[in-house]
Every structure is written in structure tokens, then in C-alpha cells.
N, C-alpha and C positions, 0 to 999 in steps of 0.2 A: 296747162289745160285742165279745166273741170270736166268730170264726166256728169251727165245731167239727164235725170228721166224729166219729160213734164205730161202729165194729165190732162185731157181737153185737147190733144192732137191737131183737132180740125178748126181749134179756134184761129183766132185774129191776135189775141196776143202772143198764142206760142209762137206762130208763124217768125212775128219780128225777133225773140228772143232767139230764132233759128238765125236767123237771119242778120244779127246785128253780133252773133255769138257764134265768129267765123273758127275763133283760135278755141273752142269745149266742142264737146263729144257731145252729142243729142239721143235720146231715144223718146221718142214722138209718137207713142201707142193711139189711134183713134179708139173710140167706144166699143168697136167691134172686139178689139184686140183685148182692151182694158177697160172695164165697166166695173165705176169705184163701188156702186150698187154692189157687188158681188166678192166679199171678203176673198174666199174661195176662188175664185176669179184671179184677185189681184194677189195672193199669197203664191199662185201657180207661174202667174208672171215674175214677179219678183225673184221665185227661186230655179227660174229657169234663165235670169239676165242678169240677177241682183250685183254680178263681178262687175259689171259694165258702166256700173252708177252709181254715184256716191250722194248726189244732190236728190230731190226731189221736189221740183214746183209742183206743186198742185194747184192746178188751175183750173182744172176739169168742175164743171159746176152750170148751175142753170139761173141766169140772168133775167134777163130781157125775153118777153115783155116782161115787164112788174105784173102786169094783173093776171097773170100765170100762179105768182106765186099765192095771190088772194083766192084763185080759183081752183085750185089744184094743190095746195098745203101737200098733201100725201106727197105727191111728187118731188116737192120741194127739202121734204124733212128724207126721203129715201136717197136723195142724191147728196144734196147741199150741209146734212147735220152726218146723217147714217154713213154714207159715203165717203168724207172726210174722215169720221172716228174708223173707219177700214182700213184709208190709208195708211193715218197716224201708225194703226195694230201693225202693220205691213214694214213702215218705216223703223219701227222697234224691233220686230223680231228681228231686221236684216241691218241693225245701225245703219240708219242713211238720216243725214240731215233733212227735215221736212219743213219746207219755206211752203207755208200758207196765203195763197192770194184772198186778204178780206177786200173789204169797202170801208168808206166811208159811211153809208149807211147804218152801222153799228152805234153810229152817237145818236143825242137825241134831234137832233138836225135843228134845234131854236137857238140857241147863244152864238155858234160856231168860234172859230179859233181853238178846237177841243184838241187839248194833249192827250197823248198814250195812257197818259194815267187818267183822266177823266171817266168821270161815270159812263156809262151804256146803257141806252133806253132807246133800242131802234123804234121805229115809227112806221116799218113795213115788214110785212112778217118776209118779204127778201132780207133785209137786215137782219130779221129774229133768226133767219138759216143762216147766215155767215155767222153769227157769233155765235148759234149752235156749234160750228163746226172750231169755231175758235178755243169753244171749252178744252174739247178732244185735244186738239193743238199744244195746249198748254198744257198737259198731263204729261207730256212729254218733254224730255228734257232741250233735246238738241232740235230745237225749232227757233223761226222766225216767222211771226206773222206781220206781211205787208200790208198798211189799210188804204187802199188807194180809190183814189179819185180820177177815173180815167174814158176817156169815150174814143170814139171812133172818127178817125181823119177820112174826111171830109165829113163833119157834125151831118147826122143821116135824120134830119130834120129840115121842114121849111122855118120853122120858129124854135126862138128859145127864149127862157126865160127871164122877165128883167128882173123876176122881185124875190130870186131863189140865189145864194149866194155859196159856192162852193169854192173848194182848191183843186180847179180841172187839170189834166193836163194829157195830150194827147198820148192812144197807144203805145206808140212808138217809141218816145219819152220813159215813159212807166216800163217800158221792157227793157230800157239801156239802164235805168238804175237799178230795175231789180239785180242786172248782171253784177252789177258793181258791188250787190248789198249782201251775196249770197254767204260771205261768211261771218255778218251779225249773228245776233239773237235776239230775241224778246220779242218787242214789237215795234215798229216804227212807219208813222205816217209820210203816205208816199203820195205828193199832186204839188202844183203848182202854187202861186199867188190866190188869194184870195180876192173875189169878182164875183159880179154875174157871170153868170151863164152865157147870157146874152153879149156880156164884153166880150166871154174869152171867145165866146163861134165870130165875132165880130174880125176879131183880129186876122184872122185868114179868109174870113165869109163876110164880107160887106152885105152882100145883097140879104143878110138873115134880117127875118120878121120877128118883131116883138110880141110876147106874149105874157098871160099874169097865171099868178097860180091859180085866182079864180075863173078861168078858163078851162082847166082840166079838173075832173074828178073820174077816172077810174080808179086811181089808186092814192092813197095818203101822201103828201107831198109835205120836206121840207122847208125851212126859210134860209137857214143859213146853216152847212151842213162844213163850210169852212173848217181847213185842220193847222195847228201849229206842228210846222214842217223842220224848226232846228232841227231835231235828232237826226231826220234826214241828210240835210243839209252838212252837217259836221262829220256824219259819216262817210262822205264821198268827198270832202274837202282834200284829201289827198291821195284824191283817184283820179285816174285822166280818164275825162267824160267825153 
């Protein structure tokens, strides 16, 4: 049994890692209780629980929409960059492993098939905040950062895209590997096959509408954001999934 703090509480992915991660220990702080905005905040937490956890997902962060993060940058850099280097600080003082939830967003989103080791030139200042927070991450020793490609079951969409190419793979999915992945390091890219968009909401969603990237502009869009997923893959080859 692992014991496991994760950040972002009231998300959709902690939920399933509670939930698929019957045989570990959970502590599942919402915002109220733990707001990564607030060093002071979280060093209060930490050594008021810190016996009870050895892991720490850090999941907690601001997504969705994208044009949040074009329009509101402040908010984006006090949660997403500022808030991560809080945990990181937290994580250190009290030794806990700190497994970082990135994206895929952190490549330049045009070649795809990008390895761990490939340059980073995000295209959405959401990106430019995760690999903000990535920096912090990596100043620190005993981490893992996951860069995952991952959306929400049943695709919360009338349309997706046919001419945008990524390594999707559902929730639910991305929370049963992170379990698996929790005593790596470094970094490793975590999603599916490489597709449309459009293939992969096909496969459970027939009735999904096609659409182009030239159709949307509120926010900077990729072409093919696709990751080379070995590392992953090799790392759970002798885990039962």
C-alpha cells in the first residue's frame, strides 16, 4: 500500500486515481483545505499530515478553458508556475516524492512523435504554465514528471478535430498508469496511439462532428502534438494493468 496526498481534490482525475487505487491510502485536500497559491498554506498542511504521505501527485492546476489562460496570464502564472514551485518547496522540506501532472502541450505541437528528450517550445501560454511548473520540478531530485495527453470520457464536445493529431487517451486510462508509474523518475510521456482527434472521440462516439483547425481561433492550436510513448510503455511491461 502507497500512501498518497493528490492536489486538485475536486478534479476528474483525482477522482478515478481514488478510485481505481482501492489497495493506497489517499488524502484528497480540495482548494479550500489546500491552495498551492499559498506556500504557508501548504507547509501548514503538510506538517500537520505530512506522517500520512509519502507520494504527492500534484494535479491541482487550471486547465480548461485555454482562453483563460490568454486572458488572465496572472492567474495562470500564480497557480500553474508559482503554485507548483510551492509544492516542489513543501515536497523537499518534508521528503515526499513529487510526481508532476504536465501535458503534452509543452512541445512545439508541429512534427509530433516528440521524445522526453526533445526541445520545448509550447504554443499556448497553458503550455508556457506547465513547463513553468516543470522547471521547479526538476530542481528537485526525487520527482517525476508525467506529460500526458488525456481528455474526458464521454469527449465533452459536439465536434473534434480531423487535421490536429495527438496521443489521446482517456481519464481513466492516464490515472491507472500514473498508479503504476509512481515509483519512476524523470520524465515520461504518458497517452495513447497517435490519431486524430477525431479518430480517437470516433471510437466510442460515432455520432462525433468533424471539424478543421481553421474553424476555431480563440486560442493557438497545434497540428500534430503526438508523443513517442516507449518509455512508457517499457515501464509498465511488467506491471499488471
Amino acid at each position: 500500500m502507497k500512501k498518497i496526498l493528490i492536489t486538485g481534490g475536486n478534479g476528474e482525475f483525482c477522482k478515478h486515481l481514488v478510485e481505481l487505487g482501492k489497495e493506497h491510502s489517499f488524502f484528497t485536500p480540495v482548494k479550500s483545505e489546500l491552495d498551492v497559491r499559498s506556500y504557508w498554506g501548504i507547509d501548514q498542511y503538510f506538517y500537520r499530515y505530512h506522517t500520512n504521505f509519502d507520494y504527492v501527485i500534484h494535479a491541482g492546476a487550471i486547465t480548461r478553458p485555454m482562453v483563460i489562460h490568454e486572458d488572465n496570464p496572472r492567474l495562470s502564472i500564480h497557480t500553474n508556475i508559482i503554485g507548483t514551485a510551492n509544492v516542489v518547496l513543501a515536497c523537499e522540506r518534508y521528503d515526499k516524492k513529487m510526481i508532476y501532472i504536465s501535458t503534452d502541450y509543452v512541445y512545439p505541437g508541429t512534427d509530433g512523435n516528440y521524445k522526453e528528450t526533445d526541445s520545448m517550445n509550447p504554443f499556448t501560454k497553458y503550455g508556457w504554465s506547465k513547463l513553468g511548473g516543470e522547471c521547479a520540478v526538476r530542481m528537485y531530485d526525487n520527482h517525476l514528471i508525467l506529460r500526458m495527453a488525456m481528455n474526458r470520457k464521454p469527449f465533452p464536445h459536439p465536434k473534434a478535430l480531423v487535421d490536429m493529431k495527438k496521443s489521446l487517451m482517456y481519464i481513466e486510462d492516464a490515472a491507472k498508469i500514473t498508479l503504476q508509474l509512481l515509483d519512476e523518475n524523470g520524465i515520461i510521456n504518458v497517452g495513447g496511439k497517435s490519431q486524430s482527434v477525431y479518430d480517437f472521440v470516433k471510437e466510442t462516439n460515432p455520432n462525433i462532428q468533424p471539424i478543421t483547425l481553421s474553424e476555431i481561433s480563440d486560442v493557438n492550436m497545434a497540428t500534430d502534438c503526438s508523443m513517442d510513448t516507449k518509455k512508457m510503455k517499457k515501464a509498465i511491461d511488467d506491471t499488471v494493468i
